[in-house]
MITORVEX-964221 format. One line per field, with one value per residue: y, z, x of N, C-alpha, C in turn. Coordinates in nm, 3 decimals. Layout:
// residues N
n_Y <- (Y;...)
n_Z <- (Z;...)
n_X <- (X;...)
ca_Y <- (Y;...)
ca_Z <- (Z;...)
ca_X <- (X;...)
c_Y <- (Y;...)
c_Z <- (Z;...)
c_X <- (X;...)
END
This chain:
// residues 203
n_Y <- (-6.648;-6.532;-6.556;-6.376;-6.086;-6.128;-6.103;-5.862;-5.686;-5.676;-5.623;-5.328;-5.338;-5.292;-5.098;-4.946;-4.916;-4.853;-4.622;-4.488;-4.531;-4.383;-4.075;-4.078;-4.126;-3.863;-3.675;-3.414;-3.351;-3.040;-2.776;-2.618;-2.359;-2.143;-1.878;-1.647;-1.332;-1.087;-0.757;-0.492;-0.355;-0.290;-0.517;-0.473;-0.355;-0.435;-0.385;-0.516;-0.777;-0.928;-1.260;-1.545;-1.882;-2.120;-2.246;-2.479;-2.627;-2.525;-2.423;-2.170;-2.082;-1.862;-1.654;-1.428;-1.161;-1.055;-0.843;-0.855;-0.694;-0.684;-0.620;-0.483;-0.437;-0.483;-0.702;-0.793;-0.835;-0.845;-0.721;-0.686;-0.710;-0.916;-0.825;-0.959;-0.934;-0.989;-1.245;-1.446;-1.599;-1.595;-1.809;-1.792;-2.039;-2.219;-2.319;-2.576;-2.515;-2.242;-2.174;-1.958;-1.775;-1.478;-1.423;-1.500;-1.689;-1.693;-1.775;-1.903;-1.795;-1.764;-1.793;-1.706;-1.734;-1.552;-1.629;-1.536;-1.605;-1.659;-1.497;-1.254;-1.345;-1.186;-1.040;-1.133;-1.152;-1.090;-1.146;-1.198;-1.276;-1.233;-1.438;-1.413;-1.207;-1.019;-0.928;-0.830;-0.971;-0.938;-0.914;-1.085;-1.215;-1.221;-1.249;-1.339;-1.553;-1.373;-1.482;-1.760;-1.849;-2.061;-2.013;-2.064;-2.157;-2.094;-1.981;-1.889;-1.569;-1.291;-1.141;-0.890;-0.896;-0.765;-0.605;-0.491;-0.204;-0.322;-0.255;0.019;0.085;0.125;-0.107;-0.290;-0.357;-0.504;-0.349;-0.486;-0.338;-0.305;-0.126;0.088;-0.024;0.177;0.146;-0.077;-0.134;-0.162;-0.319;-0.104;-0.109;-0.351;-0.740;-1.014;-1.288;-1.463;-1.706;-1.945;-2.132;-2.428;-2.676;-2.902;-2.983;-3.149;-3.338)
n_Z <- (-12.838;-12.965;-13.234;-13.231;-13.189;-13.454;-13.634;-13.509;-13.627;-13.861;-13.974;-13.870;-13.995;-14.284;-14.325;-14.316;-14.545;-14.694;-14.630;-14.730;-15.023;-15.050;-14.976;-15.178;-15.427;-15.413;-15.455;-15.656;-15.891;-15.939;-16.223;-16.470;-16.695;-17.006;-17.122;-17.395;-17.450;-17.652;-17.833;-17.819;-18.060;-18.337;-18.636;-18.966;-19.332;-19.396;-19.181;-18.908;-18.675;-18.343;-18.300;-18.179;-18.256;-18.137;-17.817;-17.558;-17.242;-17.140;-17.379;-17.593;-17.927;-18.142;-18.412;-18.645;-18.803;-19.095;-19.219;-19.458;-19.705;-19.967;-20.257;-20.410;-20.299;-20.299;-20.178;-20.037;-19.802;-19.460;-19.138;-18.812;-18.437;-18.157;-17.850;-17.531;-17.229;-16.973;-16.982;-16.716;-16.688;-16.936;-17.270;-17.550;-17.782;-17.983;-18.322;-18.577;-18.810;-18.995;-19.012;-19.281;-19.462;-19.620;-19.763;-20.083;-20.335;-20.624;-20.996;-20.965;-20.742;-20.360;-20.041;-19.753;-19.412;-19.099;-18.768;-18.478;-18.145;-17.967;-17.881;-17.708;-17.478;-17.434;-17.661;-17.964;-18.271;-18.614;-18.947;-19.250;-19.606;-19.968;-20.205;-20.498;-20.716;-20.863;-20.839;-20.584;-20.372;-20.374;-20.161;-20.159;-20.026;-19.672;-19.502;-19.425;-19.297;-19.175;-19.015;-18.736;-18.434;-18.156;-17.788;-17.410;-17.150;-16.777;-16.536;-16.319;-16.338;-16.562;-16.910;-17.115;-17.515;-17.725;-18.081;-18.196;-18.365;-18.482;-18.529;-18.492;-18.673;-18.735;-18.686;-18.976;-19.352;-19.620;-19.961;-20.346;-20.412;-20.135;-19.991;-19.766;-19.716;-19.667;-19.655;-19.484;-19.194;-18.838;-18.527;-18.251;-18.011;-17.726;-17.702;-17.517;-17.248;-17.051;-16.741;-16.503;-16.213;-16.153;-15.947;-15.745;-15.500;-15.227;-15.122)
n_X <- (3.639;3.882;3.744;3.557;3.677;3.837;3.608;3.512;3.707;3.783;3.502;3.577;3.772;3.659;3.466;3.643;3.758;3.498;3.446;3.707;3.668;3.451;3.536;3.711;3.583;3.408;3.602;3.719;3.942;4.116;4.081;4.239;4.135;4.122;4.019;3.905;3.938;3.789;3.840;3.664;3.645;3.444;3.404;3.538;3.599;3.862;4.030;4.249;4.231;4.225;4.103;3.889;3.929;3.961;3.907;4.021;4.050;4.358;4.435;4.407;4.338;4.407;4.299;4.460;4.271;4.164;3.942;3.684;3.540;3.796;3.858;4.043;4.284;4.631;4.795;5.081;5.233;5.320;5.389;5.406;5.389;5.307;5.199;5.222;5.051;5.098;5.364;5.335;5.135;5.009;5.128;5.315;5.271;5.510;5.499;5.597;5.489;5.276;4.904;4.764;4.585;4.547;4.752;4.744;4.961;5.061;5.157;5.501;5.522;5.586;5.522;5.650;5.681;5.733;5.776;5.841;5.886;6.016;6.258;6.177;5.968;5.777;5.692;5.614;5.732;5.644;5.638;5.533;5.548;5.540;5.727;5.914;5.865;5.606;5.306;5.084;4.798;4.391;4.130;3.870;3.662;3.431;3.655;3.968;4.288;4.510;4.771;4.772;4.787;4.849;4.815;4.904;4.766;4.933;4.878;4.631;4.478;4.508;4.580;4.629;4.607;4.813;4.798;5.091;5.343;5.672;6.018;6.044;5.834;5.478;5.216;5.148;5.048;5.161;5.221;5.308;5.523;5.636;5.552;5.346;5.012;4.753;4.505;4.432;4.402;4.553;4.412;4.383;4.307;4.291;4.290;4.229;4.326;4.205;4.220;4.103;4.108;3.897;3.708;3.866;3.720;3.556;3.300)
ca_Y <- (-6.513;-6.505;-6.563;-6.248;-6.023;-6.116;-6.033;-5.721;-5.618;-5.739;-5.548;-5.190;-5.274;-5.288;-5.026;-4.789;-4.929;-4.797;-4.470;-4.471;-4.500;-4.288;-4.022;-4.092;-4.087;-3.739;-3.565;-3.356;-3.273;-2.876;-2.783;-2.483;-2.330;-2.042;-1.778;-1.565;-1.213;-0.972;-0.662;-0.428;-0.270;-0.364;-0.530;-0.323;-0.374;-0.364;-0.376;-0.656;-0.794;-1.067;-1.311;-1.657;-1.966;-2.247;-2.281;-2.599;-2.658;-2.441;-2.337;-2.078;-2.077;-1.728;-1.596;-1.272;-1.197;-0.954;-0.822;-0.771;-0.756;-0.549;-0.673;-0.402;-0.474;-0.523;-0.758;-0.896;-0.870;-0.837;-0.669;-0.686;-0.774;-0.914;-0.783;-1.057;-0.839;-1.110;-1.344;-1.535;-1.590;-1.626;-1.778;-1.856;-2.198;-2.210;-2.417;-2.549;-2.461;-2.162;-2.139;-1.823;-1.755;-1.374;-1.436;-1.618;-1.765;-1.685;-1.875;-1.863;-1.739;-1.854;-1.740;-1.732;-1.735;-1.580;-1.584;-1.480;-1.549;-1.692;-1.394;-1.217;-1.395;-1.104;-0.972;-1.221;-1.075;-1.111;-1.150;-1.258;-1.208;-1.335;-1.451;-1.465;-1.123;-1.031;-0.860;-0.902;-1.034;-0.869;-1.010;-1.053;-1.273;-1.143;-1.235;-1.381;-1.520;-1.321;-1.611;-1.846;-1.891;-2.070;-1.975;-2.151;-2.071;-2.155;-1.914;-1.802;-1.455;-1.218;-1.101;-0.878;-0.932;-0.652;-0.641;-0.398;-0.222;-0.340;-0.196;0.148;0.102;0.088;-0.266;-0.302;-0.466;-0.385;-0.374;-0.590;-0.254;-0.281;0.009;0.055;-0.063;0.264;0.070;-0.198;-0.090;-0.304;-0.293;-0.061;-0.193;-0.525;-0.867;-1.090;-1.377;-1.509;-1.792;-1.976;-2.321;-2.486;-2.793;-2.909;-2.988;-3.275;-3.313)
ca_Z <- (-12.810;-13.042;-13.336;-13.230;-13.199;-13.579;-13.711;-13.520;-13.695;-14.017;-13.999;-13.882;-14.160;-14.407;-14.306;-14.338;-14.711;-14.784;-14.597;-14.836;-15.158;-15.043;-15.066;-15.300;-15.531;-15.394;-15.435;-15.793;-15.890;-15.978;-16.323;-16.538;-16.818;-17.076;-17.178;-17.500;-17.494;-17.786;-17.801;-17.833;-18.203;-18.462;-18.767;-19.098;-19.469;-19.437;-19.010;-18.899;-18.535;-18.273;-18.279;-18.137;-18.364;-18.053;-17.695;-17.503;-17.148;-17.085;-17.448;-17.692;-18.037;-18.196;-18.546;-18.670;-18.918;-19.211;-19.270;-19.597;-19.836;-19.987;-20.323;-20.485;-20.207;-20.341;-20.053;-20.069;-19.665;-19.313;-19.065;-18.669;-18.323;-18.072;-17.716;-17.410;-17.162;-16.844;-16.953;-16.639;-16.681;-17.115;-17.303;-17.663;-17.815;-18.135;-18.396;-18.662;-18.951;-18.956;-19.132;-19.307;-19.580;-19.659;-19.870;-20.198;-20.394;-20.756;-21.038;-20.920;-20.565;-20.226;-19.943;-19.617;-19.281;-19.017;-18.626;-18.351;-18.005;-17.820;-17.847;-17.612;-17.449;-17.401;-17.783;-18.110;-18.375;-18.750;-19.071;-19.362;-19.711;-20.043;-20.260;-20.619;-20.750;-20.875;-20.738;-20.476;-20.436;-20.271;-20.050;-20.196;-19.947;-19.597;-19.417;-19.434;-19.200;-19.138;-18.920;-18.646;-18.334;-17.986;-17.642;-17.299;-16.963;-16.709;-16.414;-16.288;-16.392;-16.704;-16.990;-17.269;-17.612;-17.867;-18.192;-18.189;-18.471;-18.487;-18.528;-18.480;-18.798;-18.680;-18.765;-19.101;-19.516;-19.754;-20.139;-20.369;-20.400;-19.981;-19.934;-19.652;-19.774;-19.621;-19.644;-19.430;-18.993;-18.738;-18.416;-18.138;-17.885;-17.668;-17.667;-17.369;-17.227;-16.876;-16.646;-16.410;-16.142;-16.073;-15.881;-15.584;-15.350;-15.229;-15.013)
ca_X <- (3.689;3.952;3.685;3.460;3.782;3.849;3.488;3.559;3.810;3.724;3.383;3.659;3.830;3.543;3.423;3.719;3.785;3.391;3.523;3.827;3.611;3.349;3.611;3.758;3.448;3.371;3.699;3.717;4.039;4.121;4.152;4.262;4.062;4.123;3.870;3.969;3.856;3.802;3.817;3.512;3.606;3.357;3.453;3.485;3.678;4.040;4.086;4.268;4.205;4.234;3.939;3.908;3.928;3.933;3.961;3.987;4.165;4.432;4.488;4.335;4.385;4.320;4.319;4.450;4.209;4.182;3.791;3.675;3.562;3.840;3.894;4.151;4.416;4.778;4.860;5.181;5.275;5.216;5.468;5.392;5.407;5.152;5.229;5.139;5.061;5.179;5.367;5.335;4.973;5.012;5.269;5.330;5.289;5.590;5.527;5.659;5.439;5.158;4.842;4.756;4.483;4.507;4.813;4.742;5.054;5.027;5.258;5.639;5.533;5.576;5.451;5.706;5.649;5.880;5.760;5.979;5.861;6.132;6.369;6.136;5.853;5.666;5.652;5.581;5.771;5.579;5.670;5.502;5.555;5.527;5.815;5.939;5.740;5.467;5.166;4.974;4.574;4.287;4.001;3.742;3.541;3.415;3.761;4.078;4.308;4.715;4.840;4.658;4.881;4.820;4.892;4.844;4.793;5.002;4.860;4.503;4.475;4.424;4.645;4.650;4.715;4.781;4.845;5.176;5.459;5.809;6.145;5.996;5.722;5.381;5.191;5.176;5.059;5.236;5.195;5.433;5.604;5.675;5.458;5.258;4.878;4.698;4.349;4.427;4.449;4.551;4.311;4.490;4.219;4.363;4.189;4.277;4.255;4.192;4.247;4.123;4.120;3.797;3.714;3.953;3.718;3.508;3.146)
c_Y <- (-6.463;-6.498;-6.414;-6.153;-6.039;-6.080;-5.884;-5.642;-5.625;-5.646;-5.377;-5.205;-5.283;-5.171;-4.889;-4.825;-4.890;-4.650;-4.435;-4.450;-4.449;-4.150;-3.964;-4.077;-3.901;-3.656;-3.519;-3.239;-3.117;-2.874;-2.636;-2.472;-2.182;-1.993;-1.720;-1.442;-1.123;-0.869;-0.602;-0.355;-0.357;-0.410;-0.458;-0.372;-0.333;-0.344;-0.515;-0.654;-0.910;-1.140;-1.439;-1.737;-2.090;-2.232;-2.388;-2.629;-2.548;-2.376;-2.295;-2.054;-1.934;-1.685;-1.483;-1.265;-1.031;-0.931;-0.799;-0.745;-0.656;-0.606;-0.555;-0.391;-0.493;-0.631;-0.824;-0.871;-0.828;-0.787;-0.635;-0.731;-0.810;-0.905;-0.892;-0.954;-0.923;-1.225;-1.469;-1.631;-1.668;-1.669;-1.851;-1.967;-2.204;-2.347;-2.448;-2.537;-2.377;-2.143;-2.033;-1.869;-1.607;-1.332;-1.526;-1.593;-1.740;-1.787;-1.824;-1.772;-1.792;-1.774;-1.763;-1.655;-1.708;-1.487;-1.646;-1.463;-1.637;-1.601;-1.356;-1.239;-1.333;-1.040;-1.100;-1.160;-1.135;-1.047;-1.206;-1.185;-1.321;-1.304;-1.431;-1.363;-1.148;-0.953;-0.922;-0.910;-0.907;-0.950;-0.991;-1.141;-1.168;-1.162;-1.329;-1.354;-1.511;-1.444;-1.673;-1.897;-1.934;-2.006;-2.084;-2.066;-2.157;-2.099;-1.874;-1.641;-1.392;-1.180;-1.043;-0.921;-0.801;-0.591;-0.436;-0.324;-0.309;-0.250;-0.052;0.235;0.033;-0.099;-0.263;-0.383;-0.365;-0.442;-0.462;-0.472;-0.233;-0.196;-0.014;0.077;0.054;0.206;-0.045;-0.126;-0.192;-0.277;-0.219;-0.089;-0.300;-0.603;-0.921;-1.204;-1.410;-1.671;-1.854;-2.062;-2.329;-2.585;-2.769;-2.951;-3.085;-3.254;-3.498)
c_Z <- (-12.926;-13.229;-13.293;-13.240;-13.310;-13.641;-13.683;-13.645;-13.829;-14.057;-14.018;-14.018;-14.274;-14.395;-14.352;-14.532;-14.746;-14.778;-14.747;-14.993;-15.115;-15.073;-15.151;-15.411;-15.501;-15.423;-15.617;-15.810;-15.982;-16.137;-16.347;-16.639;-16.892;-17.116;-17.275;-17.465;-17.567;-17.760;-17.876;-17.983;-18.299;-18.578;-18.873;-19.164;-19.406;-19.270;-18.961;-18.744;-18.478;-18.270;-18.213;-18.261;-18.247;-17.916;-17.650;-17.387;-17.118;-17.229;-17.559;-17.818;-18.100;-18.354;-18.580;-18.803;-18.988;-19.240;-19.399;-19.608;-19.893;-20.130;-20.413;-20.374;-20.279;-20.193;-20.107;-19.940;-19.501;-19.215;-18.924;-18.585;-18.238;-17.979;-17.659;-17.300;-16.981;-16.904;-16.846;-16.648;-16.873;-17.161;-17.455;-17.729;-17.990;-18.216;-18.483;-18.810;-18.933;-19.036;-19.120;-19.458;-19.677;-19.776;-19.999;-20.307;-20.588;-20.817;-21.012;-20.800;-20.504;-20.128;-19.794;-19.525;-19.177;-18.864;-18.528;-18.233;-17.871;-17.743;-17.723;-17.547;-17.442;-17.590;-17.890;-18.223;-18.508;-18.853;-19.190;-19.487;-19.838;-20.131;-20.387;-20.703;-20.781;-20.822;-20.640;-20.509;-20.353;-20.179;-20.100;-20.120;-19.808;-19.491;-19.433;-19.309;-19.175;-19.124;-18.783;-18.531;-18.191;-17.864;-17.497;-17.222;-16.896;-16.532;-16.423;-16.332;-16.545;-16.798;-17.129;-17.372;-17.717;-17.980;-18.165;-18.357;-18.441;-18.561;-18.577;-18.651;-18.721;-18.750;-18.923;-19.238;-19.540;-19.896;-20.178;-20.469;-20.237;-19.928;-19.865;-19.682;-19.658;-19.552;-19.506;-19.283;-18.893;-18.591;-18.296;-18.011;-17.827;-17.672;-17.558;-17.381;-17.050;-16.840;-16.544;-16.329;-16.102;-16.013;-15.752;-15.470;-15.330;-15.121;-14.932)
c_X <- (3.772;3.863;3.584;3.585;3.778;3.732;3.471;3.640;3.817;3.621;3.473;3.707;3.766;3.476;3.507;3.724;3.646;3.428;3.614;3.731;3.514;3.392;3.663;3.691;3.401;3.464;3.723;3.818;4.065;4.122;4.131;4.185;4.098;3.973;3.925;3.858;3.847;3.815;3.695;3.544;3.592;3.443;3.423;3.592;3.797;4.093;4.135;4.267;4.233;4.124;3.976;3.886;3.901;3.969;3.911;4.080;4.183;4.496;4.380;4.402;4.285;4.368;4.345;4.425;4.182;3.988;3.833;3.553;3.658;3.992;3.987;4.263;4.554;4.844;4.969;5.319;5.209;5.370;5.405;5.388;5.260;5.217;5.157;5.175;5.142;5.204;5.339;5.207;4.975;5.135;5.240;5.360;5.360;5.539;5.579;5.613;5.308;5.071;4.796;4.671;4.493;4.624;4.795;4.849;5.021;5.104;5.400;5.633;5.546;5.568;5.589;5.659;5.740;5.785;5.845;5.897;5.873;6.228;6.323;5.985;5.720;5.595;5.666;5.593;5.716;5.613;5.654;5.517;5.597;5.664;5.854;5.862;5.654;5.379;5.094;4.882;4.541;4.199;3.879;3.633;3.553;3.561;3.855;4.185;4.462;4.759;4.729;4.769;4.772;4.882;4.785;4.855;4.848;5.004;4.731;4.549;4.411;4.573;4.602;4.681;4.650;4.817;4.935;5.260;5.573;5.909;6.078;5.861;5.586;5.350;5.125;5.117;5.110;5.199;5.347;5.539;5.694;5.654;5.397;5.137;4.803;4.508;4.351;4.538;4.459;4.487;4.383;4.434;4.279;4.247;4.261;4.237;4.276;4.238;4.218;4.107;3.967;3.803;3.827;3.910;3.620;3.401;3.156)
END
């Protein structure tokens, strides 16, 4: 008696531990994903815009990139903001060194780098510019790239992003006079990016 009672119970409980990993094998936990979205104005000489460079996960790496070909340029800066249209949804990943292509470094130049976007989570204040005079370059290939920043998500949803002015000067090159490079427009269209959870659920 007491030996059939234990094969009982032995068999219940073998049974629930296939239960348990049956499960367990079926259940596929949620995850987040980024989308980058462009905006719809064409590329053309001398317009600078948001593009994608990488997404993976929950973060998007985007390029703000310079078309060219627009080889009589005086470049020698960059002045503007990128608007996040929800933070809650987007948020800015700081680092501590940024790459940038559309400035090139002559002899006794240097190139600095100054982004701001802790002050206010919602705006990414920009500032590049080259050091030690001199003249600026041009572009003479089909594009070159301002700065290259990440952002994550941290909420399902959508968010703007759009290349803005600062301190009441639209967005901005300038010559290595600190003139405002007339040739060279910054996209007033928004790019975006999205958000959102798949998986979660189990058969």
């Amino acid at each position: 008696m007491r030996s059939s009672t234990f094969l009982r119970f032995a068999r219940v409980a073998a049974f629930g531990l296939v239960l348990t990993a049956f499960f367990a094998g079926c259940h596929v936990d949620s995850s987040r994903s980024a989308q980058f979205i462009p905006s719809r104005t064409p590329a053309a000489p001398g317009l600078v815009k948001l593009v994608l460079k990488a997404q993976s996960g929950t973060r998007v790496v985007v390029d703000v990139l310079l078309n060219g070909p627009a080889p009589d340029l005086d470049l020698n800066g960059f002045q503007f903001g990128i608007k996040i249209g929800d933070t809650g949804v987007v948020r800015f990943v700081p680092q501590s060194t940024y790459a940038q292509s559309a400035l090139v470094a002559e002899a006794g130049q240097t190139i600095a780098i100054d982004v701001d976007g802790e002050s206010d989570p919602s705006l990414i204040l920009v500032d590049i510019k080259k050091l030690g005079g001199g003249p600026g370059n041009g572009l003479d290939g089909r594009s070159a790239v301002v700065l290259e920043l990440g952002f994550d998500v941290q909420a399902d949803g959508s968010s703007a992003l759009t290349l803005v002015g600062v301190d009441g000067n639209p967005a901005r090159a300038l010559d290595s006079s600190d003139a405002t490079i007339a040739a060279v427009a910054f996209d007033e269209a928004s790019a975006g990016v999205t958000a959102a959870t798949s998986g979660g659920s189990g058969y």
